[in-house]
NUSEFI-322043 format. One record per residue: x, y, z of N, C-alpha, C in turn. Coordinates in steps of 0.1 Angstrom, whole numbers, plus 5000, padded with zeros to 4 digits. Example, Ala and Ser with C-alpha at 12.3 -4.5 7.8 and 13.67 -1.06 7.14 Angstrom:
# residues 2
   nx   ny   nz  cax  cay  caz   cx   cy   cz
 5132 4943 5078 5123 4955 5078 5132 4967 5078
 5128 4978 5071 5137 4989 5071 5129 5000 5079
This chain:
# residues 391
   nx   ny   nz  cax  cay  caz   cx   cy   cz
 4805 4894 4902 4811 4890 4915 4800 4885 4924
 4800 4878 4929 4792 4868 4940 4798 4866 4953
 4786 4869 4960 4792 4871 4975 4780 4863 4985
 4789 4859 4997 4776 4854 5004 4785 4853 5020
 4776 4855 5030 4776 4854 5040 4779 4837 5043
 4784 4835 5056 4789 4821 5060 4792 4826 5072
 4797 4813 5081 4805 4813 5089 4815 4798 5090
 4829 4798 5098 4836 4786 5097 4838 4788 5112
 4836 4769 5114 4840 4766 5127 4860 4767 5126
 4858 4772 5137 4877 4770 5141 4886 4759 5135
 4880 4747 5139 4884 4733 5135 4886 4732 5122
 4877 4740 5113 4876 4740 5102 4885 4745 5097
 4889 4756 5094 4894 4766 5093 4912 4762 5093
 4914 4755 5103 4925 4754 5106 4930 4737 5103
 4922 4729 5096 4920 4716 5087 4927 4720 5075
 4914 4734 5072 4922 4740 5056 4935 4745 5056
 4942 4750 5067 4954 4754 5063 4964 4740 5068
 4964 4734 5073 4967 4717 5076 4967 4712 5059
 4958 4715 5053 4956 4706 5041 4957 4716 5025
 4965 4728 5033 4971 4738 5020 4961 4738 5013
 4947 4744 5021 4937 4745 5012 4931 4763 5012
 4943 4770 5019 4938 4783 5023 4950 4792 5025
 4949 4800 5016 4961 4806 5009 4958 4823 5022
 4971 4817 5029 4974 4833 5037 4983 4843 5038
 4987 4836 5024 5000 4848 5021 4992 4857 5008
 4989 4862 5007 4983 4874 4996 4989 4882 4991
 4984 4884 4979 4996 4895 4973 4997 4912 4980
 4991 4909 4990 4986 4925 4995 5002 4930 5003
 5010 4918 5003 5020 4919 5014 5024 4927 5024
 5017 4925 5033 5015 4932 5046 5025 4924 5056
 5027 4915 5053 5035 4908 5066 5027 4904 5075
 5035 4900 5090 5029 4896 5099 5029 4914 5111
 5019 4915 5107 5017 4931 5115 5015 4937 5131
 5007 4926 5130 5001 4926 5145 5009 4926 5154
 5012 4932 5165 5020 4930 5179 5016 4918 5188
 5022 4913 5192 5017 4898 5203 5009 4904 5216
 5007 4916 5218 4995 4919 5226 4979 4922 5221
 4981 4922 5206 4967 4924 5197 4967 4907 5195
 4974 4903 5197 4973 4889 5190 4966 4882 5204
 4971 4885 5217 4966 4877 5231 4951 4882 5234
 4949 4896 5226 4938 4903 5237 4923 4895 5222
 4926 4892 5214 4921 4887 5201 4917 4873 5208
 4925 4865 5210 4925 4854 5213 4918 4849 5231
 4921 4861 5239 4913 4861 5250 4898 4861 5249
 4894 4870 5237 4880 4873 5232 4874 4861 5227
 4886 4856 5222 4877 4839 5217 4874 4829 5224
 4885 4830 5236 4883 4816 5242 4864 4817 5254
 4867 4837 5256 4855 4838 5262 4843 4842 5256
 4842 4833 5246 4834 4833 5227 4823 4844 5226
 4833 4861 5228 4830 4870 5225 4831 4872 5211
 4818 4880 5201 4822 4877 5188 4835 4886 5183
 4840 4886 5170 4849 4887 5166 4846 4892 5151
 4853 4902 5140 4847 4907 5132 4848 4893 5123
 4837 4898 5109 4844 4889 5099 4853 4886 5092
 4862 4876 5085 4870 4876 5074 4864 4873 5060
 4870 4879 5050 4867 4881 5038 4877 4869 5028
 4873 4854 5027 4879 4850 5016 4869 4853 5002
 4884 4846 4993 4875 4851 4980 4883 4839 4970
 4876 4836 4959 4883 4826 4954 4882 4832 4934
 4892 4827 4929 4895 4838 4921 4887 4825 4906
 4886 4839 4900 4874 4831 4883 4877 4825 4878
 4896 4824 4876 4899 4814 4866 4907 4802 4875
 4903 4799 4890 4905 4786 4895 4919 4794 4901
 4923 4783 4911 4938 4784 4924 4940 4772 4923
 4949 4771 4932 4954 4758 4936 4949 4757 4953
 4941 4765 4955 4938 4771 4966 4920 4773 4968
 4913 4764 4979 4901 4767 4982 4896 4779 4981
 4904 4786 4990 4901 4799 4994 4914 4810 4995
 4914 4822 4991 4922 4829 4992 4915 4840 5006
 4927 4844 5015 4920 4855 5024 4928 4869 5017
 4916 4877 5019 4913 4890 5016 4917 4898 5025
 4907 4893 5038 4910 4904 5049 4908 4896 5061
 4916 4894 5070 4913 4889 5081 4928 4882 5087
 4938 4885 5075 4953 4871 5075 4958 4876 5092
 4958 4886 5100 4965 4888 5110 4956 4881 5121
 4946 4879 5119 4936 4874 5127 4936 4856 5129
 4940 4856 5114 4938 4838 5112 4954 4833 5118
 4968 4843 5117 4979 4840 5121 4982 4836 5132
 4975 4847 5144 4969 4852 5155 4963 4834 5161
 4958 4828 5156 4947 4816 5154 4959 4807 5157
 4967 4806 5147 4980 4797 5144 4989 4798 5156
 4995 4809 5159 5000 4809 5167 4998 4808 5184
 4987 4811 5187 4984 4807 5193 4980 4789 5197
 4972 4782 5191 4968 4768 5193 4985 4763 5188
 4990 4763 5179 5004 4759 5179 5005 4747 5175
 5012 4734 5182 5012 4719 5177 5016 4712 5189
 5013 4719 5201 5020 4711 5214 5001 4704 5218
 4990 4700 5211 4981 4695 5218 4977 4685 5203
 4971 4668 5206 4968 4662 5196 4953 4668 5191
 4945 4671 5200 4930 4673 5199 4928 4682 5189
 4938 4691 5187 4942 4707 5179 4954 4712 5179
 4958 4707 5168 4973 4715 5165 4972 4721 5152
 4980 4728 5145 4987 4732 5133 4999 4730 5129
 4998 4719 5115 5005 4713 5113 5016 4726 5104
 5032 4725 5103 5034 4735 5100 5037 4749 5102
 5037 4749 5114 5036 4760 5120 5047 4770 5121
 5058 4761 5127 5072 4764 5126 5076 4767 5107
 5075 4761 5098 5075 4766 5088 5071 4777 5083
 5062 4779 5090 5050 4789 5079 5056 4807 5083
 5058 4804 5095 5067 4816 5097 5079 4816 5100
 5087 4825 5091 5099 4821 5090 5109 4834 5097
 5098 4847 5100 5108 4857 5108 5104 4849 5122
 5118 4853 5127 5122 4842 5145 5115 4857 5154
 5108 4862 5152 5107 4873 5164 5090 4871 5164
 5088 4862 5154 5070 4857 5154 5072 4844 5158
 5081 4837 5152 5082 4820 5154 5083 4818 5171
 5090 4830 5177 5091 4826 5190 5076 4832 5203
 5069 4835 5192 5055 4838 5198 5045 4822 5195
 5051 4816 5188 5042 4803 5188 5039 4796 5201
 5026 4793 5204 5018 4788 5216 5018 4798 5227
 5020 4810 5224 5022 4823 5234 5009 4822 5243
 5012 4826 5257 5001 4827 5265 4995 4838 5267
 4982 4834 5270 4968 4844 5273 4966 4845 5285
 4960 4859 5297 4958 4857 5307 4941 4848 5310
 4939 4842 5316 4928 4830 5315 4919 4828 5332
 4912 4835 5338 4907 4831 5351 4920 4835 5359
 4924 4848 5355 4936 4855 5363 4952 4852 5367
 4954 4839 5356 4964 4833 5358 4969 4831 5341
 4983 4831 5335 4984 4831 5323 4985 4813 5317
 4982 4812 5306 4980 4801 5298 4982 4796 5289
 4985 4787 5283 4989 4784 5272 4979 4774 5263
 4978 4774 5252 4969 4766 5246 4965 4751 5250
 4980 4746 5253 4982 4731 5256 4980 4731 5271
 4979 4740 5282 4975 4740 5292 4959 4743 5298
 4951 4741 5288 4935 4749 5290 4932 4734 5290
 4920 4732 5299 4914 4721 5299 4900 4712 5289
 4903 4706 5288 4895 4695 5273 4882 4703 5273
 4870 4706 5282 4862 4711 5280 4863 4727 5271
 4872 4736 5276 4876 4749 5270 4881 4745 5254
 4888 4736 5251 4894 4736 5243 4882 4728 5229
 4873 4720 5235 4860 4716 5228 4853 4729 5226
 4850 4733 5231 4842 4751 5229 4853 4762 5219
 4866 4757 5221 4871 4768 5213 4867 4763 5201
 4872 4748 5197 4868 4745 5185 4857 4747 5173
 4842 4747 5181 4833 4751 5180 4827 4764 5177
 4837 4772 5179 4840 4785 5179 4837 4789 5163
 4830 4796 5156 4823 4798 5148 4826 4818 5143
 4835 4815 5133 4839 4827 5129 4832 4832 5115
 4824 4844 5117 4815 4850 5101 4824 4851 5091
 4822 4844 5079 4830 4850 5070 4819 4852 5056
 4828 4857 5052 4821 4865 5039 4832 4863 5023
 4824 4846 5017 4831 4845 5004 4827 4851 4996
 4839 4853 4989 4834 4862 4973 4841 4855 4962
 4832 4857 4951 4836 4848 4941 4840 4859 4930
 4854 4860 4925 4852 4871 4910 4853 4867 4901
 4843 4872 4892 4842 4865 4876 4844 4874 4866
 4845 4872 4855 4848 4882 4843 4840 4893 4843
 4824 4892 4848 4812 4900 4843 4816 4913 4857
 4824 4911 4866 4824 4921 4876 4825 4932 4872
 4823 4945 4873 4828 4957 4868 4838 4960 4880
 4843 4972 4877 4859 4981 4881 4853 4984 4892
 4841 4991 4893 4837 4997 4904 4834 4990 4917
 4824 4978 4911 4823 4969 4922 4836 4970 4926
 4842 4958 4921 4854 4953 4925 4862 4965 4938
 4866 4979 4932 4871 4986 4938 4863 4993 4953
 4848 4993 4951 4838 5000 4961 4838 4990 4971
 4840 4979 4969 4836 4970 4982 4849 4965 4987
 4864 4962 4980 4871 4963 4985 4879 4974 4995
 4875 4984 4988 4884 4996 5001 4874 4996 5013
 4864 4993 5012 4857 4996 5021 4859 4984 5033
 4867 4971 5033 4871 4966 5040 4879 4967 5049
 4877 4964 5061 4888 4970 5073 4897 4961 5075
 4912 4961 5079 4918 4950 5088 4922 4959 5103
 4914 4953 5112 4921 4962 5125 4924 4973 5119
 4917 4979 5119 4917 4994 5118 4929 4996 5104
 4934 4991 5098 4941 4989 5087 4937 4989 5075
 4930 4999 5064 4929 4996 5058 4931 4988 5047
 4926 4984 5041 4929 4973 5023 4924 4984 5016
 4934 4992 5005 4933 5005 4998 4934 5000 4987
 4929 5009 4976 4928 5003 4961 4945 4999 4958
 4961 4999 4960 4964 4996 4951 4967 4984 4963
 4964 4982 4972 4966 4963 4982 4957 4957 4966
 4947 4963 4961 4938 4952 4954 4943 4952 4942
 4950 4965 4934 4957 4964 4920 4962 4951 4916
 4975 4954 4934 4983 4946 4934 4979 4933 4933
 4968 4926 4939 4963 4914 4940 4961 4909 4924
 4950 4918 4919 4947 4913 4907 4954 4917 4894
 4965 4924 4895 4970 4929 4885 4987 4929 4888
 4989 4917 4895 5002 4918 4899 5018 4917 4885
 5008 4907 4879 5015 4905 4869 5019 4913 4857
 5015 4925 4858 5011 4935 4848 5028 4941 4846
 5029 4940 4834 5047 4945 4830 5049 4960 4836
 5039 4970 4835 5044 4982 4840 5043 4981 4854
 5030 4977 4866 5037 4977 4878 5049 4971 4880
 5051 4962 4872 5066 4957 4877 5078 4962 4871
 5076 4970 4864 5091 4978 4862 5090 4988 4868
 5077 4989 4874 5081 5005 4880 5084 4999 4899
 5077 4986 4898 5086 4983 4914 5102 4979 4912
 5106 4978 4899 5122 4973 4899 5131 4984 4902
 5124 5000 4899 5130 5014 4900 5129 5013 4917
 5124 5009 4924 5127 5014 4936 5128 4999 4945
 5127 4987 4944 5134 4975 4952 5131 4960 4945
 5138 4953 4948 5139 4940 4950 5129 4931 4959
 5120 4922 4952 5115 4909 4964 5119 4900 4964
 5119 4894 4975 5126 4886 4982 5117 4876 4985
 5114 4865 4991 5112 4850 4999 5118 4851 5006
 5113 4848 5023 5119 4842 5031 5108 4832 5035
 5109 4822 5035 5101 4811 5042 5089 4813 5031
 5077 4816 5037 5064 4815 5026 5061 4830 5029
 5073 4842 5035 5065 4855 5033 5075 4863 5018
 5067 4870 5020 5077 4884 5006 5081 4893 5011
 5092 4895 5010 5101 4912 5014 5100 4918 5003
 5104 4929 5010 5109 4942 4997 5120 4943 5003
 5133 4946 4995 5145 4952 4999 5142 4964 4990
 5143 4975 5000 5147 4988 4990 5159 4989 4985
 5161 4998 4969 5171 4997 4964 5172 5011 4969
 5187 5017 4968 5193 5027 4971 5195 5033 4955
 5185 5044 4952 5182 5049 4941 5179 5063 4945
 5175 5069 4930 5170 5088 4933 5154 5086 4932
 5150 5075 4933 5138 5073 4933 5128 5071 4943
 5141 5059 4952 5136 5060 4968 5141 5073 4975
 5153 5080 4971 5156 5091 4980 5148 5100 4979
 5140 5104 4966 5131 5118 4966 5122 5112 4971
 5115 5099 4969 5102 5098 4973 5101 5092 4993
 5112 5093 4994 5114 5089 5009 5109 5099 5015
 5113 5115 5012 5112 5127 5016 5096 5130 5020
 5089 5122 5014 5073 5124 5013 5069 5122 5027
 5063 5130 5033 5062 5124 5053 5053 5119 5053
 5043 5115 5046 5034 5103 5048 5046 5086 5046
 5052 5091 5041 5063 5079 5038 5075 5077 5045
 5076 5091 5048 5085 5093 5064 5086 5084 5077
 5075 5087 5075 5065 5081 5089 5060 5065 5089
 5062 5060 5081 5058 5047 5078 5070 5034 5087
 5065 5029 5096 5073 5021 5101 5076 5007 5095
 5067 4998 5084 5075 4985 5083 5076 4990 5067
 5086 4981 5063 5096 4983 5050 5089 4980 5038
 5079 4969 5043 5068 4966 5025 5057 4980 5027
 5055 4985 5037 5043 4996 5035 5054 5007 5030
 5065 5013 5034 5071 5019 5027 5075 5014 5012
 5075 5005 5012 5077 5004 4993 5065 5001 4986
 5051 4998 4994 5042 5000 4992 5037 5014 4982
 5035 5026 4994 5035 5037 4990 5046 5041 4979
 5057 5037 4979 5066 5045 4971 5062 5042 4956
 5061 5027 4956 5057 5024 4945 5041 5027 4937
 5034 5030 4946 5021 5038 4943 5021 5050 4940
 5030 5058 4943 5033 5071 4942 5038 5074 4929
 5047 5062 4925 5060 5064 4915 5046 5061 4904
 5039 5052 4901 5030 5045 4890 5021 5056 4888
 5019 5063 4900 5013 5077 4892 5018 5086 4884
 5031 5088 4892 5040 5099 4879 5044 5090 4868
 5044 5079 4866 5048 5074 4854 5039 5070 4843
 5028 5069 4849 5015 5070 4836 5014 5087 4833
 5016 5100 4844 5016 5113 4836 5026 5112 4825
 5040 5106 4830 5051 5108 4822 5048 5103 4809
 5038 5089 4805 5039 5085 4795 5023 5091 4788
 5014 5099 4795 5004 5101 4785 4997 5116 4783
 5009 5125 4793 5007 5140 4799 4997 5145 4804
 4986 5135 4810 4975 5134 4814 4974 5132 4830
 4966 5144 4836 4965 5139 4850 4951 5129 4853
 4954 5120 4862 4946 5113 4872 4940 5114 4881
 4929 5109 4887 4926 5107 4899 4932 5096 4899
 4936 5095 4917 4942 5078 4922 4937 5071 4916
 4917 5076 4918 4912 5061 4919 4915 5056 4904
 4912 5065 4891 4911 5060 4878 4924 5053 4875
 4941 5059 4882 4949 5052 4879 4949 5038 4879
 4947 5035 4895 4948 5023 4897 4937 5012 4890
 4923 5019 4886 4918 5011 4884 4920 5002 4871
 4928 5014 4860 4933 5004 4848 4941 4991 4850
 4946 4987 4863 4955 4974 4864 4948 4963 4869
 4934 4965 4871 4926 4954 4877 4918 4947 4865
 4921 4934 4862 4918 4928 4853 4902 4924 4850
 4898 4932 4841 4874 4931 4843 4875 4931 4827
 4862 4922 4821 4860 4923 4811 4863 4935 4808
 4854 4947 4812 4850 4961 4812 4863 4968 4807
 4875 4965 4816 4887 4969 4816 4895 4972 4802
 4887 4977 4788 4894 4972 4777 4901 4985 4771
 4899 4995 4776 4903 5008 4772 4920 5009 4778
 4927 5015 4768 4941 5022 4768 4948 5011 4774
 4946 4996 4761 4954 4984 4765 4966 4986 4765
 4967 4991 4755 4983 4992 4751 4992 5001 4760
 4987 5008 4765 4993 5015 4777 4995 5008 4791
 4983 5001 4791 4983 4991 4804 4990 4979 4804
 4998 4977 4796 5009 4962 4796 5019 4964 4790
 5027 4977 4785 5039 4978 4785 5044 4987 4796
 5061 4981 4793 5071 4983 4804 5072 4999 4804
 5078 5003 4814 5086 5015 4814 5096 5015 4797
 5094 5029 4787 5103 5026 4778 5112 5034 4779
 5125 5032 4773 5136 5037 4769 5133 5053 4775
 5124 5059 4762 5129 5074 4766 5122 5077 4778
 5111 5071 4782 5104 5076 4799 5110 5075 4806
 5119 5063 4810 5126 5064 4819 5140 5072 4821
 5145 5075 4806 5148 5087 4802 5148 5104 4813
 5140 5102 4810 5127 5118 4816 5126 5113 4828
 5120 5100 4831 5123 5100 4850 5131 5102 4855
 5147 5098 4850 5159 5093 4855 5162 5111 4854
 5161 5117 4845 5162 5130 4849 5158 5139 4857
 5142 5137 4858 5136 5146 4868 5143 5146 4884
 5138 5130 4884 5142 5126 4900 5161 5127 4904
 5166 5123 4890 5178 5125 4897 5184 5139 4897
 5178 5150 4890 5175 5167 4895 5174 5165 4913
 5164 5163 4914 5155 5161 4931 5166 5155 4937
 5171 5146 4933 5183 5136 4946 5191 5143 4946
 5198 5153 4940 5209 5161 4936 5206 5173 4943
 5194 5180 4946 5193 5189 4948 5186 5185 4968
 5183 5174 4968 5180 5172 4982 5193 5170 4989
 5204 5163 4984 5218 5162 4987 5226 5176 4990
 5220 5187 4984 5233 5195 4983 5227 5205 4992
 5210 5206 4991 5207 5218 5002 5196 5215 5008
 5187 5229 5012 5177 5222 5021 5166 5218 5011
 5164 5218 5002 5150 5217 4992 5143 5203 4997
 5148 5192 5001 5144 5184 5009 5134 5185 5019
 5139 5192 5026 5131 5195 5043 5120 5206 5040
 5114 5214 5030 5103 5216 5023 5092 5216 5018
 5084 5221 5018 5072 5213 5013 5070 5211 5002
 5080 5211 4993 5078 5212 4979 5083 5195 4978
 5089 5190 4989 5097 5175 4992 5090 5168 4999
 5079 5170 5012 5073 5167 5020 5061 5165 5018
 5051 5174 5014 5036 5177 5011 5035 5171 5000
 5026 5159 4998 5023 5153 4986 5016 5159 4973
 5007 5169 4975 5003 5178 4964 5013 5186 4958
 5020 5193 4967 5031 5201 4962 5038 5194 4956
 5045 5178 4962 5051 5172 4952 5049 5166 4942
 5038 5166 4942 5031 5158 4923 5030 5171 4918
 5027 5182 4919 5028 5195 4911 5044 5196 4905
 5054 5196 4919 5066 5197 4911 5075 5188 4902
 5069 5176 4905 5079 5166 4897 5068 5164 4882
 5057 5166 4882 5051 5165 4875 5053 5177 4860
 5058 5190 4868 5063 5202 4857 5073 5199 4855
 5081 5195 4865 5096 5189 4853 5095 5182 4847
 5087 5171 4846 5081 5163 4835 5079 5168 4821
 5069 5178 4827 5059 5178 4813 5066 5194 4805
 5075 5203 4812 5077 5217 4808 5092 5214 4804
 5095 5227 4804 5111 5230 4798 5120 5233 4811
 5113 5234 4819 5124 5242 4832 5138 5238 4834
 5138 5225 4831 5153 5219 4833 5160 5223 4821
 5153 5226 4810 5167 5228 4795 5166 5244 4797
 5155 5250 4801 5155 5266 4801 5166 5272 4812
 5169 5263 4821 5177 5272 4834 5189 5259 4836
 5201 5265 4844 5209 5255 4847 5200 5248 4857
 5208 5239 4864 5206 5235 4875 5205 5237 4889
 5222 5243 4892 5215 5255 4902 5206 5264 4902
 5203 5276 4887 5196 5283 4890 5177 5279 4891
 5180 5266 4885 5165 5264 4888 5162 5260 4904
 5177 5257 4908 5177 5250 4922 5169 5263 4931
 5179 5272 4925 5175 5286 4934 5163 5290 4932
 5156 5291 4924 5146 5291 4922 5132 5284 4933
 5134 5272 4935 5126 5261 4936 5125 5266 4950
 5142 5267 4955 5142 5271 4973 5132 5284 4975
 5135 5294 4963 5125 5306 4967 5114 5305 4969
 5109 5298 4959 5095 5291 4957 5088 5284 4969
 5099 5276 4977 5092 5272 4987 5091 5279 4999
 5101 5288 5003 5099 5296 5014 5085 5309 5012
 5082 5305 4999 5068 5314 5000 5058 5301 5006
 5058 5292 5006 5044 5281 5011 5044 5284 5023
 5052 5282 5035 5042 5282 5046 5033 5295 5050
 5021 5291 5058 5008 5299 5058 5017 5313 5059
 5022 5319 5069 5028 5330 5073 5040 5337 5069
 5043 5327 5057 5054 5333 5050 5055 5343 5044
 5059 5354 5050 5066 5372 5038 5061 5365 5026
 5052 5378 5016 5051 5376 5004 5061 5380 4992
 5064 5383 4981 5076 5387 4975 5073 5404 4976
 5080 5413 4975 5079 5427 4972 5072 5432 4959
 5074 5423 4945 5075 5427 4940 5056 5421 4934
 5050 5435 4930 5038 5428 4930 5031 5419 4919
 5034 5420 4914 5028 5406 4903 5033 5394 4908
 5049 5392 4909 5052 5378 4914 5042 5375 4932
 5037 5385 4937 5030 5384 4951 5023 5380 4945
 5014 5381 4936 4999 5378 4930 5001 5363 4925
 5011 5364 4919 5014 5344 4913 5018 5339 4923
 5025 5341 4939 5025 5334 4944 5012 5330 4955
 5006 5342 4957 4987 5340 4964 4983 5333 4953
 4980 5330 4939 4973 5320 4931 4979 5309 4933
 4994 5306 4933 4995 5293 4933 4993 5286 4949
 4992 5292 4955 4993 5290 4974 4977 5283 4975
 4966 5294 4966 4953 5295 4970 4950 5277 4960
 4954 5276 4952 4953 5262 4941 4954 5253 4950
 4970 5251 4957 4978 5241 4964 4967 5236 4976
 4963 5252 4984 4955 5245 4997 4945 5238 4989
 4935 5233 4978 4926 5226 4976 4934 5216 4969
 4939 5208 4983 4946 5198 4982 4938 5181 4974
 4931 5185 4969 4919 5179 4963 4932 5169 4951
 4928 5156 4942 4935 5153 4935 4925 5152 4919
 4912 5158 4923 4907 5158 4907 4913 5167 4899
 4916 5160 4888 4924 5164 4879 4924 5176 4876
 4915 5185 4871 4909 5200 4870 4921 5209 4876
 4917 5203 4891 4928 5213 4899 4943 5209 4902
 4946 5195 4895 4961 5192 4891 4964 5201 4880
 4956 5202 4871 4961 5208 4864 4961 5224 4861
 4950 5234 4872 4955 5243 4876 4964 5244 4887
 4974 5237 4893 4981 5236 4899 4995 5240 4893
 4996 5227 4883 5008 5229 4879 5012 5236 4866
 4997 5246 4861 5002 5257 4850 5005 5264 4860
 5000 5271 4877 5006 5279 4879 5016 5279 4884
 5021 5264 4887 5035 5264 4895 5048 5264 4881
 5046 5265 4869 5056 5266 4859 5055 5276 4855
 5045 5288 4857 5041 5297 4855 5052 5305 4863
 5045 5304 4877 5059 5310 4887 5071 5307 4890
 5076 5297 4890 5089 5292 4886 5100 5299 4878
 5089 5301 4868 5098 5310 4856 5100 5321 4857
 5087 5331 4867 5088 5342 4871 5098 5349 4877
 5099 5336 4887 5111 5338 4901 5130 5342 4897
């Protein structure tokens, strides 16, 4: 991988996307994120040619149709577009109205800045300001990837890039470079549909036991736009589904990094380009639709065994891999699971009876090293089938 510092005049910049030479839709699909007051207070900073961070294009080893691909900077360069607009000949953006196709951004195009205490619009700033914007000179930082890159690189220098305080996380980069890969994509078909609108990508979530248990997750809870919720879901789901298929725990980072395409990359091919099969999904469709079934009928949901992301890769992970579901009905394992979880919080009564107290302080003491190296996944979830059975 080859990297180099630069910088691009404004004029420039906005020529290339004029001449579809600079690809701002990315597979990272983030959307258009930014609020129109990060977008004014950004663009205030430029006209008073305070600097501004860098953007990260990158252009890919086996050729685009595309100069440049952006990495990290798309809400900044949008922010650019919408703003300058197409109401001035000296600088416009051709396309503009096209390019965004949700109406609650389209109607932000040429949006005013406050300017020498009075508000403004692009087409209202006078010829001298608007020759200085042009001039305006933004750092960027191209990268070139080639076959010889290793996993590491690739992954160490991507997370470590910021957008507005947003990170770019290893699977934004999976996704980038490994989009095409038959198992991420059957395991995005278990939980939604994408869409096109104009030149952006949606996710439609599907109404599944896939999205319903993994909804319950409050990092996912909490997630306000609809591609970062199916973001996460689908990152969440590709981890239980490589345990499902090789009984092996992970670290994030090693999962993800098998879908990023490097010479290096040559180990457990065969694993890495087939679909979800017959009987896994089998075993998924059972586990999770246990969980939907059981988040529907009581509280097991609103617990941490549904909420806390360790706790829940421990438990969906032993239904996976153990007997619990053929050893017990359904309710009684249900009853179980509820016991089980009213032992987790910090101050919760321990059982009376003392050995099951002792399996529930070991599995409690495992869970707090909320850590995901494997070692202690997998002292996790001997002792969470351990106690289960107990109960």
């Amino acid at each position: 991988m080859d990297y180099r510092n630069s910088e691009m005049k404004l004029d420039q910049l906005i020529g290339y996307f004029n001449e579809k030479k600079i690809n701002l839709i990315p597979p990272f699909q983030r959307g258009h994120v930014w609020k129109l007051p990060a977008r004014q207070e950004l663009m205030k900073n430029m006209i008073a040619g305070r600097p501004i961070p860098a953007i990260f294009l990158y252009k890919e080893a086996r050729g685009s149709r595309y100069t440049y691909n952006i990495l990290d900077g798309k809400q900044r360069l949008e922010s650019l577009l919408l703003f300058v607009g197409n109401a001035r000949d000296d600088m416009k953006v051709d396309g503009v109205w096209s390019y965004f196709s949700d109406r609650r951004v389209r109607n932000t195009v040429s949006f005013p800045i406050l300017y020498e205490g009075t508000e403004k619009r692009f087409a209202e700033l006078t010829p001298d300001v608007v020759r200085n914007f042009r001039e305006y000179a933004i750092p960027t930082i191209e990268i070139t990837l080639d076959d010889e890159t290793s996993l590491d690189e690739i992954i160490n220098l991507f997370v470590d890039i910021n957008q507005h305080g947003v990170k770019v996380n290893r699977f934004d980069i999976v996704k980038a470079i490994g989009k095409e890969n038959k198992l991420l994509r059957s395991a995005l078909l278990l939980i939604a549909i994408e869409q096109k609108r104009g030149e952006d990508v949606f996710y439609k979530k599907r109404r599944s036991a896939f999205t319903r248990v993994l909804g319950h997750l409050s990092f996912i809870a909490n997630l306000e736009f609809g591609n970062q919720v199916v973001d996460r879901m689908w990152e969440r789901l590709l981890e239980i589904v490589l345990f499902c298929r090789t009984r092996e725990h992970r670290e994030p980072r090693s999962v993800l990094k098998r879908f990023i395409t490097s010479k290096d990359g040559q180990e457990e091919e065969g694993d890495k380009d087939k679909s979800i099969s017959r009987g896994e999904m089998k075993t998924l469709q059972k586990c999770f639709g246990f969980l939907a079934e059981c988040y529907k009928t009581s509280d097991l949901g609103d617990t941490m065994l549904a909420t806390d992301q360790p706790h829940f890769y421990t438990m969906i992970t032993s239904l996976i891999v153990s007997d619990l579901l053929e050893d017990s009905s359904s309710d009684s394992l249900l009853q179980k699971l509820l016991r089980l979880a009213a032992y987790l919080p910090d101050r919760a009564q321990l059982p009376a009876d003392r050995k099951l107290a002792v399996a529930v302080r070991e599995y409690k003491k495992a869970a707090a090293r909320g850590t995901a190296q494997t070692g202690q996944r997998e002292i996790r979830q001997r002792r969470f089938i351990e106690l289960v059975k107990a109960l």
